[in-house]
PDB file with SEQRES, HELIX, SHEET and CRYST1 records, atoms N, CA, C and O in Angstrom:
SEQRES   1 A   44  UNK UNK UNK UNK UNK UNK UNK UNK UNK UNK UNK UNK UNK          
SEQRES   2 A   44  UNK UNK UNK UNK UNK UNK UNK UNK UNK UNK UNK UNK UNK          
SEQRES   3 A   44  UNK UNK UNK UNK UNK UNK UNK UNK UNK UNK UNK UNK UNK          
SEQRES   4 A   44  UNK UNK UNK UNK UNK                                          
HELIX    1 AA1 UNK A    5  UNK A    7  5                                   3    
HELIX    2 AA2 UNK A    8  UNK A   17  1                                  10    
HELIX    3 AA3 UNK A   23  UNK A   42  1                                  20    
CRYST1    1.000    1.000    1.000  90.00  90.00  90.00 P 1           1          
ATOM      1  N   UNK A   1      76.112  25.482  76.602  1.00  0.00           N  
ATOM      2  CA  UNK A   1      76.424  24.777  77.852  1.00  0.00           C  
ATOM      3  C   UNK A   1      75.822  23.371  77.816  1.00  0.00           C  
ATOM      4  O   UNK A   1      74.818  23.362  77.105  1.00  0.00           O  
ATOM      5  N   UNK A   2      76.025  22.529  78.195  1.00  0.00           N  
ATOM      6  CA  UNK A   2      76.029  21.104  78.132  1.00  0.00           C  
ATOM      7  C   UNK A   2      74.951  21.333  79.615  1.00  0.00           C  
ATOM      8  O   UNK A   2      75.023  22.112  80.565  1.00  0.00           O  
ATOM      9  N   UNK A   3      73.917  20.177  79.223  1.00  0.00           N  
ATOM     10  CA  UNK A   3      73.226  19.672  80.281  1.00  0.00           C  
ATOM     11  C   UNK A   3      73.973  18.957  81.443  1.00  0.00           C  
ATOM     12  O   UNK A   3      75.140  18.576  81.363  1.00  0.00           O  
ATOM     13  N   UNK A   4      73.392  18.857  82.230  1.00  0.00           N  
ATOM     14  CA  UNK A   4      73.704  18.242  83.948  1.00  0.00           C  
ATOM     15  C   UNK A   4      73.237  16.859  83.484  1.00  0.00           C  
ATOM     16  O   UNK A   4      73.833  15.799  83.678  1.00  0.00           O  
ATOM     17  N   UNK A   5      72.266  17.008  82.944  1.00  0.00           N  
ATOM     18  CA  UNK A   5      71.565  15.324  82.522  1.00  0.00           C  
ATOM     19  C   UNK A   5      72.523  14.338  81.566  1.00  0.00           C  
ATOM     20  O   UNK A   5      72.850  13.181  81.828  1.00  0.00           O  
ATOM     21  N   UNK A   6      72.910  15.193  80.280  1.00  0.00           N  
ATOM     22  CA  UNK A   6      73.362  14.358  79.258  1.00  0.00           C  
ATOM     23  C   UNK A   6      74.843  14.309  79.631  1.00  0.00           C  
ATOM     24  O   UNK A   6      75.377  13.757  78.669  1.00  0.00           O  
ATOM     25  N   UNK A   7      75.750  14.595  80.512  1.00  0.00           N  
ATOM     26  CA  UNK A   7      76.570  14.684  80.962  1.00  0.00           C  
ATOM     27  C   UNK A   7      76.692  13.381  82.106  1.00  0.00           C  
ATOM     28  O   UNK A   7      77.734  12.968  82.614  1.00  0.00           O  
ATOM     29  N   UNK A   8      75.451  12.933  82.313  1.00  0.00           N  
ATOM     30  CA  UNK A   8      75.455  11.863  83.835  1.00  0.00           C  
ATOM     31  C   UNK A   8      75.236  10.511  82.905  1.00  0.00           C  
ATOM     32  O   UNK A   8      75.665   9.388  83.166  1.00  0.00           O  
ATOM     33  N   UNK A   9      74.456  10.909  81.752  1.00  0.00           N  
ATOM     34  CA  UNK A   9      74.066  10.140  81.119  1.00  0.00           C  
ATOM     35  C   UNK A   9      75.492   9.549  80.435  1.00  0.00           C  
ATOM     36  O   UNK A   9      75.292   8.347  80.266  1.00  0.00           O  
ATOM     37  N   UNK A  10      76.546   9.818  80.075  1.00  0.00           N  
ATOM     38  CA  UNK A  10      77.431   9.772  79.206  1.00  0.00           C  
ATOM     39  C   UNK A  10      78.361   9.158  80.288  1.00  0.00           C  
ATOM     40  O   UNK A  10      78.939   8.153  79.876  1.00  0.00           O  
ATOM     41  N   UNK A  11      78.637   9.490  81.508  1.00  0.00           N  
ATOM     42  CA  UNK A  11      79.218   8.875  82.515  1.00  0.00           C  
ATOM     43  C   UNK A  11      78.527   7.663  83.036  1.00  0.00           C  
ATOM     44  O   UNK A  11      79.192   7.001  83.833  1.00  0.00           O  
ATOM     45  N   UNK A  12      77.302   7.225  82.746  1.00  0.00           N  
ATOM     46  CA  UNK A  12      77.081   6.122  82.833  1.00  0.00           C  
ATOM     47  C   UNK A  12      77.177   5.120  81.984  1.00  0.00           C  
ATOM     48  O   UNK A  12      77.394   3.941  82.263  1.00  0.00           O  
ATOM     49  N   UNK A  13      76.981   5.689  80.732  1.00  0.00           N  
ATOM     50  CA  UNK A  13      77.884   4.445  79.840  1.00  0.00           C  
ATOM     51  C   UNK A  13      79.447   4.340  79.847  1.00  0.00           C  
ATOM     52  O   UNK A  13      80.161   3.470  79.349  1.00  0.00           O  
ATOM     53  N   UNK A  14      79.888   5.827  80.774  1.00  0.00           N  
ATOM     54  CA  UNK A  14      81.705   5.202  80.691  1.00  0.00           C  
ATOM     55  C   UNK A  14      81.440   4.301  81.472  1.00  0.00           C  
ATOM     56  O   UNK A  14      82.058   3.258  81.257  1.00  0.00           O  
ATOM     57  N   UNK A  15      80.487   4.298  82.623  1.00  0.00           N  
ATOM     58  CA  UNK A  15      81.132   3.059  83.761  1.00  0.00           C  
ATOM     59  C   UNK A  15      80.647   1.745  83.317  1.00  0.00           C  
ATOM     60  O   UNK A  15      81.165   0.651  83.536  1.00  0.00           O  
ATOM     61  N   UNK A  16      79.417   2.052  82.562  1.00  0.00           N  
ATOM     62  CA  UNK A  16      79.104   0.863  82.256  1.00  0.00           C  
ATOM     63  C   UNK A  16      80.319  -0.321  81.472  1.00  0.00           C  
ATOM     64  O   UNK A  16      80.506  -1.525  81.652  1.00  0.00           O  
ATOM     65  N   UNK A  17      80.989   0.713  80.545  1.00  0.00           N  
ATOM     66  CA  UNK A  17      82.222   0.142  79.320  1.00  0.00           C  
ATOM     67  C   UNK A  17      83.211   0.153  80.569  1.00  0.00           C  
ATOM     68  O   UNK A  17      83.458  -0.966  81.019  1.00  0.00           O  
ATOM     69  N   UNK A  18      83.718   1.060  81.098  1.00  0.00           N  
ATOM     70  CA  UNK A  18      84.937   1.052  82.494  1.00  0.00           C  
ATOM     71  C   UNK A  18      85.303  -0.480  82.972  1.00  0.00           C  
ATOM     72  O   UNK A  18      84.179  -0.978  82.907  1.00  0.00           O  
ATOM     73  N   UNK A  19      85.936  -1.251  83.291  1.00  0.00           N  
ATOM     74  CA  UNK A  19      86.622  -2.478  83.267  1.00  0.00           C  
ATOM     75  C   UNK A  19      86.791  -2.232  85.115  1.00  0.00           C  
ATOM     76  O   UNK A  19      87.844  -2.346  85.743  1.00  0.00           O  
ATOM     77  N   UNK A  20      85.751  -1.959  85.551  1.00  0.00           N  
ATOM     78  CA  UNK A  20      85.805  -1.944  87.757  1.00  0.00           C  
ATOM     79  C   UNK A  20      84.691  -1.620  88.021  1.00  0.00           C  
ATOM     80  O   UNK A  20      84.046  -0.606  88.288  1.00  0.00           O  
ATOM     81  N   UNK A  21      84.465  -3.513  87.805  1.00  0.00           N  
ATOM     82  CA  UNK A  21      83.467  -4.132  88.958  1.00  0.00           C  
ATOM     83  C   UNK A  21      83.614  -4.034  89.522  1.00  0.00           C  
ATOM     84  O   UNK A  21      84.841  -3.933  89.478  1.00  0.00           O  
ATOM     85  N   UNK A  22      83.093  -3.826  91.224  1.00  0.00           N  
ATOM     86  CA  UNK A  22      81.903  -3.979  90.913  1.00  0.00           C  
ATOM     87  C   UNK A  22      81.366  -2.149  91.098  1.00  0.00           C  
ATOM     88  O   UNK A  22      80.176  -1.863  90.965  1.00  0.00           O  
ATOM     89  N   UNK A  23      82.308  -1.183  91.375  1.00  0.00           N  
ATOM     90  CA  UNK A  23      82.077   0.099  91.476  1.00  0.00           C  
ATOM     91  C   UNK A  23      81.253   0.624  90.459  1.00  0.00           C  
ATOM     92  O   UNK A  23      80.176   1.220  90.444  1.00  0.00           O  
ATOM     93  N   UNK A  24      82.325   0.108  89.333  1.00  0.00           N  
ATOM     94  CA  UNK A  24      81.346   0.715  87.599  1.00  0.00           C  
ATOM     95  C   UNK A  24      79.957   0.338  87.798  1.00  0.00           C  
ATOM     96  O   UNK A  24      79.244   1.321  87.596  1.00  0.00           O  
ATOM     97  N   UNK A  25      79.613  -0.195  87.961  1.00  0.00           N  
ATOM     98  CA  UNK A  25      78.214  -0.931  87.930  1.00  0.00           C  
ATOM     99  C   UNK A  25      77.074   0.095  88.592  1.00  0.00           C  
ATOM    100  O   UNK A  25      76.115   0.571  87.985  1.00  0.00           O  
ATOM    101  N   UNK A  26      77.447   0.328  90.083  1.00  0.00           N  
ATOM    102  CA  UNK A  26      77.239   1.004  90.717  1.00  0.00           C  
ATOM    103  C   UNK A  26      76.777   1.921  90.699  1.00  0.00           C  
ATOM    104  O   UNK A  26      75.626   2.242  90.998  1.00  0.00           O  
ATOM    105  N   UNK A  27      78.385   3.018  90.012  1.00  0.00           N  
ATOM    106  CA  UNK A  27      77.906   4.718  89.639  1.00  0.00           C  
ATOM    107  C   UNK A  27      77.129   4.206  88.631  1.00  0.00           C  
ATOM    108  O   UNK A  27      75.971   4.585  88.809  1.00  0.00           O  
ATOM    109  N   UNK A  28      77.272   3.269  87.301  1.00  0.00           N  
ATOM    110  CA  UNK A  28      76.137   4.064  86.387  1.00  0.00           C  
ATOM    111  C   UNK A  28      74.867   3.938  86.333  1.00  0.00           C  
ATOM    112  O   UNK A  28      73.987   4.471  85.658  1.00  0.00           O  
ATOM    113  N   UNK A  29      74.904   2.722  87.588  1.00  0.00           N  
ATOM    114  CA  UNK A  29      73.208   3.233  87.941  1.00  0.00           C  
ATOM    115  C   UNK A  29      72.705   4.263  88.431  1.00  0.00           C  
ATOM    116  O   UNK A  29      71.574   4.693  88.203  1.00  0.00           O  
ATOM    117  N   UNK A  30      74.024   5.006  89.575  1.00  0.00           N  
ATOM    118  CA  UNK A  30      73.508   6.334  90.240  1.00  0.00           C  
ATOM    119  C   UNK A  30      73.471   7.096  88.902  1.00  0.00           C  
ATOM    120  O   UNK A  30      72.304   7.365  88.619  1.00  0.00           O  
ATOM    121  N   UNK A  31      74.192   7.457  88.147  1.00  0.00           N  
ATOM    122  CA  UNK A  31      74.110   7.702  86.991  1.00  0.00           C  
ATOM    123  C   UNK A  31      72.504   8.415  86.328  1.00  0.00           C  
ATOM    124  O   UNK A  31      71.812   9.433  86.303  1.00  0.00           O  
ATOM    125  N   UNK A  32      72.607   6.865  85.820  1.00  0.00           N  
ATOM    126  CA  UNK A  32      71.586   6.733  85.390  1.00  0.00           C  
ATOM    127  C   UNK A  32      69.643   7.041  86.364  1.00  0.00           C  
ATOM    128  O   UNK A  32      68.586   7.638  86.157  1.00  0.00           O  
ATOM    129  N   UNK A  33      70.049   6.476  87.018  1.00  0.00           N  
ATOM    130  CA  UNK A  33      69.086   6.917  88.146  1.00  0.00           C  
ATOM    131  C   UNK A  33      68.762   8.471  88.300  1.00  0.00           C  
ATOM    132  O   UNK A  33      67.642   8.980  88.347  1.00  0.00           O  
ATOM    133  N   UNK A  34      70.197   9.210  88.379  1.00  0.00           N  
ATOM    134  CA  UNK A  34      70.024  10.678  88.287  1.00  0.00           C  
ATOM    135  C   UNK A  34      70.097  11.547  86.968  1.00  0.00           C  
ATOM    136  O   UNK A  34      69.602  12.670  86.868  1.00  0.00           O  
ATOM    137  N   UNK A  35      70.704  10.952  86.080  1.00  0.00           N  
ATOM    138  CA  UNK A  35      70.543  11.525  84.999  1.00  0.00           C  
ATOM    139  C   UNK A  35      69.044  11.141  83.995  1.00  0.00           C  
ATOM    140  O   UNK A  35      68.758  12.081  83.254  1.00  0.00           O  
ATOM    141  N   UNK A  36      68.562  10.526  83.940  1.00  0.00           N  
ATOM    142  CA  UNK A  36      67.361  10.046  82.789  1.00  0.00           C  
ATOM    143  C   UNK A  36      66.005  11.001  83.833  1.00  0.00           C  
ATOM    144  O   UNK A  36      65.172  11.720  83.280  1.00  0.00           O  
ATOM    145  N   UNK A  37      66.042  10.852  84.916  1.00  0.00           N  
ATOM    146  CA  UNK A  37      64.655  11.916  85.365  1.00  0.00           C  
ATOM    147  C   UNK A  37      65.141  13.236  85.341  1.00  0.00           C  
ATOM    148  O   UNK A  37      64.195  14.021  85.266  1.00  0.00           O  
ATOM    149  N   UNK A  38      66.191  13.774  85.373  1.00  0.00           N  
ATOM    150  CA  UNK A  38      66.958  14.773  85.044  1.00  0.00           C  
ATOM    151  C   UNK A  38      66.530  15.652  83.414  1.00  0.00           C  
ATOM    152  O   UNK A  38      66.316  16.856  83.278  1.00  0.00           O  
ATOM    153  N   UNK A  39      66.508  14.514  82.284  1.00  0.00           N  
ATOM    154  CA  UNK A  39      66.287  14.690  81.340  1.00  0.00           C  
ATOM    155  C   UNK A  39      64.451  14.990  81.211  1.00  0.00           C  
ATOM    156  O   UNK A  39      63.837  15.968  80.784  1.00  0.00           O  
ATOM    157  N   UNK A  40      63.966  13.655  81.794  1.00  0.00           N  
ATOM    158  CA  UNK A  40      62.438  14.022  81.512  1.00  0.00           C  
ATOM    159  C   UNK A  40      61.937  15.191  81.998  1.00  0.00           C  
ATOM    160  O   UNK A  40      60.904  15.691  81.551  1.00  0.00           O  
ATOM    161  N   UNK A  41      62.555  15.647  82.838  1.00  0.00           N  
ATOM    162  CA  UNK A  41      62.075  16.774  83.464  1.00  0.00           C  
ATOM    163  C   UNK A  41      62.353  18.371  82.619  1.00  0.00           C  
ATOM    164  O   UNK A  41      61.521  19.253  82.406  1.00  0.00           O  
ATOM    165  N   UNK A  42      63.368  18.351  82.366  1.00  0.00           N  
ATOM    166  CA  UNK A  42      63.666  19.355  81.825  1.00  0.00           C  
ATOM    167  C   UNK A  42      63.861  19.548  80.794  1.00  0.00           C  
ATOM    168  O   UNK A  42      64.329  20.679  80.658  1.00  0.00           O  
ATOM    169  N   UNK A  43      63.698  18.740  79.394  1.00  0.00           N  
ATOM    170  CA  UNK A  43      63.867  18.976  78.559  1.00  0.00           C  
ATOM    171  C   UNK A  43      61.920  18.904  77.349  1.00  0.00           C  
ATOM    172  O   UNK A  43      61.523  18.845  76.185  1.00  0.00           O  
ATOM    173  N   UNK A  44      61.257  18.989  79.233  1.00  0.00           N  
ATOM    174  CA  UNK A  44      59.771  19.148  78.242  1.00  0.00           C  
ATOM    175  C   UNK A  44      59.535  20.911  77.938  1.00  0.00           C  
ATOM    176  O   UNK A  44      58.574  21.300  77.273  1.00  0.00           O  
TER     177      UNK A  44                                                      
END                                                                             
């Protein structure tokens, strides 16, 4: 099963590459924001 994390993580570089400003920008900070403490947390 695929993580919740590396899954948010991977959608934040689509939006980051995604071509819609200024939304893209946006999610992959929520993204990112929710996916990377996502990771630290659970993958200790």
């Amino acid at each position: 099963m695929v993580r919740l994390s590396t899954v948010l993580i991977l959608l934040g570089i689509v939006f980051v590459i995604a071509p819609i400003p200024p939304v893209g920008m946006i999610l992959a900070v929520l993204c990112f924001a929710i996916g990377l403490p996502l990771r630290f947390v659970f993958d200790k």
